[in-house]
N, C-alpha and C positions, 0 to 999 in steps of 0.2 A: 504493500500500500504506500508505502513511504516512497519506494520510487517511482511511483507512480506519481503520486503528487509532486518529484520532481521534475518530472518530466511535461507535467501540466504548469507549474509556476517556478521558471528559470530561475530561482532568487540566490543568485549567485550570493549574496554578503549571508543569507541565511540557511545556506546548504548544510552546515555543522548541527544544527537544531534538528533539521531534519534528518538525521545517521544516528539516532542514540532510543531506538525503539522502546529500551529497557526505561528509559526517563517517560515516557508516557503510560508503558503497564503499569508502574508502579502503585499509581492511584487507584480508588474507587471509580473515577469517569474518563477512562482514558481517551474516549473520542474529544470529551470535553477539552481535554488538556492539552492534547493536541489542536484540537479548533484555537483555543487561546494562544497555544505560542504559534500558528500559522499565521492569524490576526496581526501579532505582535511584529512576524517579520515582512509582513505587508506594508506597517504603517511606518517601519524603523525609519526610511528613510525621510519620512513626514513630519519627526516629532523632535521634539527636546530633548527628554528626556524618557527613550524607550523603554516601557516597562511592559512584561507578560501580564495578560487580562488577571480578574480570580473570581472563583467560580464562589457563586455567596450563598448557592440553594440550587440540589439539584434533587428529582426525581424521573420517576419512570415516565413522566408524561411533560415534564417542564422543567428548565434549567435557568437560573438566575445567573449574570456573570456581570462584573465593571470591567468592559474593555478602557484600558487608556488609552485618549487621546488627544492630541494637540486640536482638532478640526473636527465636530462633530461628523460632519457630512462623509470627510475622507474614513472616520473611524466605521461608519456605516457601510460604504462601498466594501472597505475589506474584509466586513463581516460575513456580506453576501458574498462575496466572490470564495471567501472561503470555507462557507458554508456547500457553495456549489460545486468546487474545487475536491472536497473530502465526499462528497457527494458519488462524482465520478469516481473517484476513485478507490471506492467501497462497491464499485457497481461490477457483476460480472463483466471479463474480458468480452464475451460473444458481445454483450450491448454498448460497449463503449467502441465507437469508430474512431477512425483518423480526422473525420472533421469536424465530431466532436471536443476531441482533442483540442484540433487546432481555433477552435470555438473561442474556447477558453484559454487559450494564448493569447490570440484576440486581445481577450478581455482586461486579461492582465496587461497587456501595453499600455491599453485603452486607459486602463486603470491608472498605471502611472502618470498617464498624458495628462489626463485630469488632475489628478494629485497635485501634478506641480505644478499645475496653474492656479488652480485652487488654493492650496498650502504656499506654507512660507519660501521664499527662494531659495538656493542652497544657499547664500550670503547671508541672509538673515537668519536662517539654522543655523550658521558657523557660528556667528554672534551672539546667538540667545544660549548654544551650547555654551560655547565662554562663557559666559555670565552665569550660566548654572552652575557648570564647575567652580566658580568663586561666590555660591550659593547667594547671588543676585538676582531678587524676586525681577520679573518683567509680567505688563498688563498690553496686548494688543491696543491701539489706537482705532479707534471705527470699525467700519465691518471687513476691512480690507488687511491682508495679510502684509501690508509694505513698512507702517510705522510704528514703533514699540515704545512705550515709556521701560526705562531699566530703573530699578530703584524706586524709592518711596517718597512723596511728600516733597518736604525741602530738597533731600538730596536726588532725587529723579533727574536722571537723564531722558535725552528721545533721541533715536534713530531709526534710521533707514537702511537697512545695511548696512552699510561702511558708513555710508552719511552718517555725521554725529549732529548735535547742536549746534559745535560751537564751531562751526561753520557760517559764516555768516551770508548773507544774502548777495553782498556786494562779491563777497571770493566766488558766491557760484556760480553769479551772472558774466564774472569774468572768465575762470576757466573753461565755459562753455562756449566763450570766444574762444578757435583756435589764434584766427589773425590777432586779437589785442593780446590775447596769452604771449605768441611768440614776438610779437613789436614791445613788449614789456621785460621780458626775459633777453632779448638781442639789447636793448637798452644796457642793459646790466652787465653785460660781458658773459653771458651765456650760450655757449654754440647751438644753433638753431639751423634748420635747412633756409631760412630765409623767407618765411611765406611772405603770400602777396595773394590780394583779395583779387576775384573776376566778376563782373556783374553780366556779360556775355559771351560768348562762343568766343567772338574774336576777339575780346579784351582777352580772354583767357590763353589764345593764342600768341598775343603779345606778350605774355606774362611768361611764361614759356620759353619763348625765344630771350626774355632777359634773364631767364635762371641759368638756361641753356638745361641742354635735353642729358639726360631722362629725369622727366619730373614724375610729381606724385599729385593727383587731382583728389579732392577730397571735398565732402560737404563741413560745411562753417564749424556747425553746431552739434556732429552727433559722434557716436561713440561706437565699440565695439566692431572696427572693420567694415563699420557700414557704409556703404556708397562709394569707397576708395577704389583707384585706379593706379596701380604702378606702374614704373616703368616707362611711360610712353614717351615713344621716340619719335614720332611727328606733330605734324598739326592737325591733322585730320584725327585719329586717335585723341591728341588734346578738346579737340568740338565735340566729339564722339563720348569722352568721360564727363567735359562739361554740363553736356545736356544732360546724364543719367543725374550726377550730383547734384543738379539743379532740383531734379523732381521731390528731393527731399525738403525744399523749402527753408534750409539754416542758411544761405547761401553760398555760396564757392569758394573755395580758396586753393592755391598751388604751391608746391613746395618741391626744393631739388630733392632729388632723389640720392639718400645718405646710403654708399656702402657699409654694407655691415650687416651683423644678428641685433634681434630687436630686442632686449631688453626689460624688464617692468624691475620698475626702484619702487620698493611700500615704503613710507616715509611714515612713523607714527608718532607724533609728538614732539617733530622737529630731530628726528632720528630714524638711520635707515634701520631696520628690522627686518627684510628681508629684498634677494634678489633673485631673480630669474630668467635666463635667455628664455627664450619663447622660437619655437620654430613652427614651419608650416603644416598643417596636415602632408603626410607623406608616406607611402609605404616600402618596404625592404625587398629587395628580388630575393628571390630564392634559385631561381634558374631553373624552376618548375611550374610555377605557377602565373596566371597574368593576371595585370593590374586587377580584373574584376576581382580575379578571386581571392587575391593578397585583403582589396580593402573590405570585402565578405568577412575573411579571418579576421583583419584587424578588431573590425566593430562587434565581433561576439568576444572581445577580451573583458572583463568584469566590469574595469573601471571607464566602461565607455557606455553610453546609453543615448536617450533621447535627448534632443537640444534641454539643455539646461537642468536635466533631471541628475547626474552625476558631473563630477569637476571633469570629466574630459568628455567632448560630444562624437557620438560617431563620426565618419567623415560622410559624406553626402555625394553619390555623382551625379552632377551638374554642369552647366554649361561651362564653368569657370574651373573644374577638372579638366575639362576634355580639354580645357584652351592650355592647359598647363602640360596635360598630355601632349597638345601638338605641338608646343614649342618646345618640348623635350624630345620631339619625333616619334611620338609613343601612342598605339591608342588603348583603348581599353580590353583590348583582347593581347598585346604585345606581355612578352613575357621579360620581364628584366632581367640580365646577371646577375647572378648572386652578390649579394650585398649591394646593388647600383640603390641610392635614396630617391626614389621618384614623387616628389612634390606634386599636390593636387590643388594646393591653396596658393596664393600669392602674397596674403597676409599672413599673420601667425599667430593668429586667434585660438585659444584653445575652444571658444564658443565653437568654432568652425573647423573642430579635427585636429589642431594642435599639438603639439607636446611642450612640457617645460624643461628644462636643466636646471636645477637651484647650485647658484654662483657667492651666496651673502658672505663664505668663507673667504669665498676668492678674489672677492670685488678689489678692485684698486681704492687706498684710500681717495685721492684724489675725487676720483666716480663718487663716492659714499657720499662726500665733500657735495660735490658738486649738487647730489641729487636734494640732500638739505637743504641748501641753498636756493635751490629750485622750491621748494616746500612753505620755507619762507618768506620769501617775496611773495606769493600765492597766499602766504596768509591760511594757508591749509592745517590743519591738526590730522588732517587723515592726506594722503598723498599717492598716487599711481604716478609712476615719471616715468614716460617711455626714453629711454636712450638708445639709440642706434650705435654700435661702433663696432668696426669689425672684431675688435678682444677685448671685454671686459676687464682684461687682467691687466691691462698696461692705460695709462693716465690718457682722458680726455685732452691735456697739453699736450702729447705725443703721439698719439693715435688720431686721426680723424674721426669724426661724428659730432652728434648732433641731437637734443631735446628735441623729441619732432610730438610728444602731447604730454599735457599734465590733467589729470584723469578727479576729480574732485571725491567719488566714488565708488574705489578701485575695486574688481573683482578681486575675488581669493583665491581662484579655482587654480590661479598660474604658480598659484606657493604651495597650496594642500594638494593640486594634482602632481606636484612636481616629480622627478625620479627621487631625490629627499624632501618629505613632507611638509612644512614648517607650519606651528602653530605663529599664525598670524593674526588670529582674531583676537586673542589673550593680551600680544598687548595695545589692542584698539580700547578694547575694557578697560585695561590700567588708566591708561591716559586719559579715564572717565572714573576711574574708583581708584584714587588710592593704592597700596597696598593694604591688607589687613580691612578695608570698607567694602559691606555688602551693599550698602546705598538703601540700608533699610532704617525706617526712625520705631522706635520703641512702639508696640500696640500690645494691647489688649483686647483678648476676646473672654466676653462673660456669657452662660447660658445655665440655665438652671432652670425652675419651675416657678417660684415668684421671687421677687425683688434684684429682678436684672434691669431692669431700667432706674432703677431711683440708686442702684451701686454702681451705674455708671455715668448718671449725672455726679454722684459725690466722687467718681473718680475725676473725670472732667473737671469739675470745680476747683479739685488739690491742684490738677497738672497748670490749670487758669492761672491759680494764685500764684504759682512757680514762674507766670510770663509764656506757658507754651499758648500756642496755637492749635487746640484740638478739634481733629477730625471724628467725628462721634454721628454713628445713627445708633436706633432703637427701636423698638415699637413707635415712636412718637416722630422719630423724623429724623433729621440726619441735619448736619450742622458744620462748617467751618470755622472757626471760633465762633465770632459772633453773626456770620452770614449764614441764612438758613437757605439749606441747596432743596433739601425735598419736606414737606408736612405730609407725614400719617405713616403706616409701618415701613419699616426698611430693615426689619430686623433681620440681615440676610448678611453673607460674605460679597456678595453680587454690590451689595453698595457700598460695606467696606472699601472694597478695592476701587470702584470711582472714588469716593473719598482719596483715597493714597496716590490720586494721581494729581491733587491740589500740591502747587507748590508752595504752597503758605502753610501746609501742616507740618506741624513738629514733635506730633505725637499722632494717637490714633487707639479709639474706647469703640468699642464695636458689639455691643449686645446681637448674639447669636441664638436664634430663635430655634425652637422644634422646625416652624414648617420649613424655615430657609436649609438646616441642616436637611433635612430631608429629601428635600426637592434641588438643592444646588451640591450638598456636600459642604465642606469647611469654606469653599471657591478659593480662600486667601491658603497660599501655601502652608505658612508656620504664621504664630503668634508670638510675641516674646514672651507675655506673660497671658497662661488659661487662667481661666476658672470655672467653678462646677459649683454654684451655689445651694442646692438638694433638691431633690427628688419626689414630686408629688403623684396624684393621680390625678391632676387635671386633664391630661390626654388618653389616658384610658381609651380604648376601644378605638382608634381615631387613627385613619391611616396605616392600620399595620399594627401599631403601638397594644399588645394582647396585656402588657402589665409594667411594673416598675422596671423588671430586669431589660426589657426591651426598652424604654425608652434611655437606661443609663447607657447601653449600647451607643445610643446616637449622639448622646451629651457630651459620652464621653471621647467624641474626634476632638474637641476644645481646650481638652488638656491634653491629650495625643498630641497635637502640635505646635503645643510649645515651644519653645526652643530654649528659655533658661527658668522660667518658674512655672510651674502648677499647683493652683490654688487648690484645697479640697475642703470639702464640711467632713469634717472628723462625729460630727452627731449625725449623720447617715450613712449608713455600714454602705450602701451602692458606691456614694460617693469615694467613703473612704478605699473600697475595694479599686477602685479606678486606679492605686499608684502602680499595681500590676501594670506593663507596657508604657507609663510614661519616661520620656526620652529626655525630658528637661532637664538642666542642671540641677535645678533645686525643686523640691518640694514644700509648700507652706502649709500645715495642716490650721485650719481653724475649728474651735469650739467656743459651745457659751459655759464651760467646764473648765475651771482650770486642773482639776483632778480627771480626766480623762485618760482614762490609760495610754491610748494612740499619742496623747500629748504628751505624757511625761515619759514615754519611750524615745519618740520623735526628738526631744528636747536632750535626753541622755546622751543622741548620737549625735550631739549640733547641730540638730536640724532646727528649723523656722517655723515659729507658733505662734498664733495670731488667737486669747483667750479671752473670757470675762475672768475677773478676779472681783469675787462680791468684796464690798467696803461699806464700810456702817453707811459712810455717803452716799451708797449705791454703786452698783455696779459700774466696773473699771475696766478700758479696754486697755491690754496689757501683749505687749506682743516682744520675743525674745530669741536669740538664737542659744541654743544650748543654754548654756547657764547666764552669758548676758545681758540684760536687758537694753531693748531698743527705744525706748519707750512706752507710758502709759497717759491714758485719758480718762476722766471719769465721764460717762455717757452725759452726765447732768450740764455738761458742758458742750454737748453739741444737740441746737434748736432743734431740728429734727425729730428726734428724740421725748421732746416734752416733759423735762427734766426726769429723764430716763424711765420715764409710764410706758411708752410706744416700741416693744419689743424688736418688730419688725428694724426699725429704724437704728435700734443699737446694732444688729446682726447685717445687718447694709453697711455701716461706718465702719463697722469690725473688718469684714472682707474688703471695702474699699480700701481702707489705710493700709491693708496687708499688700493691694494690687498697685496702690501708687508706691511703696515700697519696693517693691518688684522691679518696679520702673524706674527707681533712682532718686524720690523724692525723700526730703531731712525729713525728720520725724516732725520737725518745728512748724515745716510749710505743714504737713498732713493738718494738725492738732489745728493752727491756725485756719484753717480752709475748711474744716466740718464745722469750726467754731463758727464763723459763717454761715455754714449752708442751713437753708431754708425750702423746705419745698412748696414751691407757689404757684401759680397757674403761670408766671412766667420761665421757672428755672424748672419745674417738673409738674406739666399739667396734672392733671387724673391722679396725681399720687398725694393721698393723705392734704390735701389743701386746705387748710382752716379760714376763711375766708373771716376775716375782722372788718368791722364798721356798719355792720347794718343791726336791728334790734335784735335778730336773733342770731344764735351759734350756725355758724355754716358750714359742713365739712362737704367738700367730693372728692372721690375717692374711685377706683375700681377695687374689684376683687373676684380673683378668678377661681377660689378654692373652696371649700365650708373653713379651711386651715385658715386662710388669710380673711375672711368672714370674722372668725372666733378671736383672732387678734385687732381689730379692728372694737365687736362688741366689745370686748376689755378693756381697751381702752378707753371706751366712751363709757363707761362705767363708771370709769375714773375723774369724770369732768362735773364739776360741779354745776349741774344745769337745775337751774329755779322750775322751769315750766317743763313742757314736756319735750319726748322724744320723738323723732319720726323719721323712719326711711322708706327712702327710693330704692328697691333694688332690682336690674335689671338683669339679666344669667345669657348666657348663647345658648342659641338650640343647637350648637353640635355637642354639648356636654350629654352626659348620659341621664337619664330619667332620676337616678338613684343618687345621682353626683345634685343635680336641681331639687331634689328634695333634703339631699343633708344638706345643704348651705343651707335652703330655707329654718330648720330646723334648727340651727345654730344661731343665728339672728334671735330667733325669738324668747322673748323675756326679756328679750334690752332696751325694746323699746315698746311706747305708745300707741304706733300706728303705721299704717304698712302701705304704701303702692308699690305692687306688682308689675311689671312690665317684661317684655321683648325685647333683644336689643334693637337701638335704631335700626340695624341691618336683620334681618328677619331670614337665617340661614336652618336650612335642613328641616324643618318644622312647620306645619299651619299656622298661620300670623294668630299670635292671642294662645298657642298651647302652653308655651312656656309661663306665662303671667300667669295661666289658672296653674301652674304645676308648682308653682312657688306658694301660691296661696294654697293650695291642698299641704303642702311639707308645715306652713304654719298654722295652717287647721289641725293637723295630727300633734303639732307641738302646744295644743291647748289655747290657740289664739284664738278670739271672739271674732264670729264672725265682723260683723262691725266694726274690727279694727282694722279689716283687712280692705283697701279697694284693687280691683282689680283694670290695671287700663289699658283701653283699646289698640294703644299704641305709644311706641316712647314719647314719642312730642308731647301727647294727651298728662302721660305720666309726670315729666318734668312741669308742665305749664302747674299740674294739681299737685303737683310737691313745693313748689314756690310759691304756693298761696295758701297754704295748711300752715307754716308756724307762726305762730302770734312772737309777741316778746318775752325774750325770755327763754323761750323754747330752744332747742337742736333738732337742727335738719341734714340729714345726711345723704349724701347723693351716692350709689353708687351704682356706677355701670361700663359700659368699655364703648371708644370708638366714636365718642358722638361730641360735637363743638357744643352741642345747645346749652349741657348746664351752664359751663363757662362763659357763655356767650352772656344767658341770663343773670350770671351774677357782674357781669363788667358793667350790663343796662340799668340794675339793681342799686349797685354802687354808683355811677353816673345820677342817679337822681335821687340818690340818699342825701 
């Protein structure tokens, strides 16, 4: 079977995968196994960073797998091809033909043809591989595979291939002049063939006779071999290249024609880094074989493929073979001597059949010299220098030749295809990162069950008072310090990462939700600092999610990719069991226990613990490494909190202060910056808002659990209210029937009087089920009928809960997703 499937997908670089039969028995689903790494060496040459699929659930009738891929679309084409590919070749000999076979050969070209139109160029794979290897995050730019941010935030770079940034506008509109390129470079004492502009046939003819013959006819403005005519020795021939390099519209220019091998100087940062003659497509006699079927052989060698899909291109015959043929006296049937080099090309394009020789050992200093030189005046940080001269190895002063282009966005293919390979992309990267800089700025990712959004406002706010510029979405929105980019969920890695493409961020707090994990995965590579704040059963039944242990599954990719701290809740064994498989440097366990066993084991080995320490004053957040203490706060000291009544709020400050720790903030900024934080309809809408200045107590609030229900009624327990109580509470219908009756049930006895509602968005349920299913939970919880109303609709609900408390009274809002309370209490206040 195995060669079979050779024989159907030529994949020369992955022929070794396919020879080790023993590596796919080995498992429970060996077709599977194989289907994934067939995929994997489909898409290798499409990706960053190739990884084999993993199969995540298989049975007898369906199989779950994550193929990785750079490109949805190309990772889908290789799925089908080689789903059809193992198909055939599981199928008896008698039913598979030869032009079935070749069907599927077909397809496979086909495959690739697209691939590398579709996917990234090999230039821009060389570069985003570098950058991987010096583990520099990179985010696509638009829909198109040409532009890449490298790097985060402030330190973000953007490229194009070789094009970097700091390229500037004025060097690109220059070098794409050849004529002002080499009238600037001849200025300077640069050897040049001498161009000279033609605007027609017979100017160009005149221009010609003053270079003297053999010139080189070429268009103004383009690149890659394109349009060039060498050689010619009359005038007619000069009218004859005119007019073709006309139709390219950069306009015309001529130049002598320099003896010698051509050259490419990479100049990266003002230093040559690599060199390479470059010769013409050409093939070897054998004294057997004829040209046809030399360049047949050539083009099945590995490292040659379709235009632009591998660093060397097949060679093509064409008109501009045969012309090379016959002025060699050769056609395409003639069979050369052994050893004769028969040339097909006239340039030395590896685009166009090429070969390279890597010279950077041999280079003359002088050359090296010179091609710097060239670099800087051009004003270039990235540089291709064609130089002509017939020996590289002996000095431009002694040798003739001649700078005949300066390339602003050099290919690579003429250094990595060379007969010695050179990493050339590596230091394009340098001279954009540092040594030792990933070009990434400190983030955090929080995910948990509740209080991820108000731990990442109080992380925000520490990093604020530090002077950073934070990139921060959430449930509520997404934010550049103080510019708001989106209002309403964004709790996802998908907006993270637009966040990190702001060059004004200098950090980055990114609350990572159930649905986004689910539906996108982490999307941002690594975190610096996770967190896993605990584990409820608000999603129960919901997507997949059968219980807790499935949902800590998902949570926990957040502290999976970390990269130097992972936060954990030490008081929920899921959470705690998470340090299994984390990668990070450090582990911070938190509790509201300073006697916790995991703590005072934790703290034995050095490790980092973030606890309550009760104090006659109340409770103290106290956070320590091993036996040192980092500092402590007593809760009573941070607003929030309510001089440490509001549970919830101590246990958000606790993990906060431990994640801006993480992050490099003094204990001083932390303790200062909670002492501040307040949450209000402007710094953290829907969380816990006590609205002051009207006659009565005003809280809104959500709550998405009976858990954070029951912290909430305790709270309000605790508030000394003269008159009465009353809530708004609205629930989602995708919660479960049993999940909508305990909340209801926990509420009741706290307060006076009850609207029931829906939420504004009316999901998975008949409008009005939920409001009766809440007031049925506080009917079984002994509530009077009477106290209960039930409303038609949220709007209905909010308008009759703003007009039920007298003075004196508490009125508590609670629901998710909806502007109106807040909207009513800003109108409220306005004409109080």
């Amino acid at each position: 079977m195995l060669e079979g499937l050779r024989q159907i997908l030529p994949l020369h670089a992955g022929e070794p995968e396919l020879s080790a039969p023993d590596a796919f028995r080995a498992g429970p689903y060996p077709l599977v196994t194989l289907l994934l790494s067939l995929v994997e060496l489909l898409v290798r040459d499409y990706s960053v960073q190739p990884q084999t699929g993993e199969r995540l659930h298989a049975d007898r009738l369906r199989t779950d797998a994550f193929l990785p891929c750079d490109d949805t679309q190309i990772g889908l084409s290789a799925l089908t091809l080689g789903l059809d590919s193992l198909d055939q070749a599981l199928s008896p000999d008698a039913t598979v033909t030869m032009a079935s076979k070749a069907l599927l050969v077909a397809r496979f070209w086909r495959f690739r043809h697209a691939a590398r139109n579709q996917g990234m160029s090999l230039n821009a794979l060389e570069m985003l591989r570098a950058a991987a290897r010096r583990d520099i995050p990179f985010h696509r730019l638009g829909a198109s595979n040409r532009r890449f941010r490298l790097g985060q935030g402030t330190f973000g770079r953007t490229i194009a291939a070789t094009l970097t940034d700091a390229c500037s506008q004025i060097s690109h509109q220059l070098v794409d002049d050849k004529l002002e390129t080499n009238r600037l470079l001849a200025a300077q004492g640069i050897p040049t063939p001498g161009t000279l502009g033609a605007t027609s046939a017979e100017q160009a003819v005149e221009r010609a006779r003053q270079l003297g013959y053999p010139v080189v006819v070429k268009p103004r403005g383009l690149g890659r071999g394109m349009g060039i005519r060498m050689g010619l020795l009359d005038d007619q021939a000069v009218a004859d290249a005119f007019a073709a390099a006309a139709e390219f519209g950069t306009g015309v220019v001529l130049e002598r024609q320099i003896p010698g091998h051509d050259h490419r100087l990479l100049v990266v940062g003002g230093r040559l880094v690599a060199a390479a003659t470059r010769l013409p497509g050409a093939v070897t006699g054998d004294g057997c074989q004829s040209v046809r079927q030399l360049v047949d052989r050539l083009n099945l060698e590995p490292n040659r493929s379709l235009p632009h899909d591998r660093w060397l291109d097949r060679i093509v015959i064409d008109q501009e073979a045969i012309d090379c043929l016959a002025a060699a006296s050769l056609t395409l049937d003639s069979v050369p001597e052994k050893g004769r080099r028969v040339e097909l090309r006239r340039t030395a394009n590896l685009s166009r059949g090429g070969i390279a020789i890597d010279v950077t050992d041999s280079i003359h200093p002088d050359n090296r010299r010179l091609a710097e030189r060239v670099a800087r005046l051009m004003r270039l940080d990235v540089a291709g220098i064609d130089l002509i001269t017939p020996d590289i190895h002996r000095s431009w002063r002694e040798e003739p030749g001649a700078i005949i282009e300066v390339n602003r966005s050099p290919g690579l293919g003429v250094h990595l295809g060379a007969d010695r390979p050179r990493d050339v992309a590596g230091p394009i990267i340098e001279s954009l990162f540092a040594a030792g800089e990933t070009g990434r700025i400190p983030t955090l990712g929080i995910t948990g069950s509740v209080g991820k959004t108000t731990t990442c406002r109080m992380v925000a706010a520490i990093l604020a008072e530090a002077g950073k510029t934070v990139a921060l979405s959430t449930t509520q929105g997404a934010w550049i310090g103080q510019d708001t980019v989106h209002i309403g969920d964004v709790a996802c890695g998908t907006m993270a990462r637009t966040l990190l493409l702001d060059p004004a961020a200098e950090v980055g707090v990114f609350e990572l939700a159930r649905g986004g994990l689910l539906k996108y995965g982490m999307d941002l590579d690594a975190v610096d600092v996770g967190m896993v704040l605990n584990l409820l059963d608000n999603h129960i039944g919901q997507d997949g999610i059968i219980n807790r242990e499935t949902l800590a599954e998902i949570k926990a990719l957040v502290v999976r990719h970390a990269r130097h701290l992972a936060i954990l809740n030490a008081d929920d064994p899921l959470c705690l069991g998470m340090r299994r498989g984390i990668s990070a440097d450090r582990i911070c366990l938190v509790s509201e226990r300073a006697d916790h066993p995991a703590i005072l084991d934790h703290l034995a080995t050095g490790g980092l613990a973030a606890y309550l320490q009760q104090r006659d004053s109340g409770p103290e957040l106290t956070f320590c490494r091993g036996e040192r203490m980092i500092g402590s706060l007593l809760a009573s000291a941070i607003p929030d909190t309510w001089d440490g009544r509001f549970r919830p709020a101590i246990v958000n400050a606790l993990f906060a202060a431990a994640a801006a720790h993480g992050m490099g903030m003094p204990f001083a900024t932390i303790a200062s910056a909670l002492g501040n934080f307040r949450s209000t309809p402007e710094t953290n809408p829907d969380r816990m808002n006590v609205i002051e200045g009207l006659p009565y107590q005003l809280i809104v609030t959500k709550a998405g659990n009976p858990e954070a229900l029951a912290e909430i009624s305790a709270f309000v327990d605790t508030l000394p209210i003269q008159g009465r109580r009353h809530l708004m509470l609205a629930i989602g219908g995708h919660r479960s029937n049993q999940h909508i009756l305990d909340s209801a049930r926990v509420v009741a006895g706290h307060f006076s009087t009850f609207i029931t509602s829906d939420l504004e968005t009316v999901r998975d349920r008949p409008a009005g089920e939920v409001a009766r299913l809440i007031a049925r939970g506080l009917a079984d919880a002994g509530i009077d009928g009477d106290a209960i109303t039930i409303a038609a609709s949220h709007d209905e609900a909010v308008e009759l809960a703003f007009r039920r408390p007298l003075t004196g009274d508490l009125l508590v809002v609670i629901t998710y997703g909806s502007l109106r309370p807040l909207q009513m209490v800003r109108e409220l206040l306005k004409g109080a």
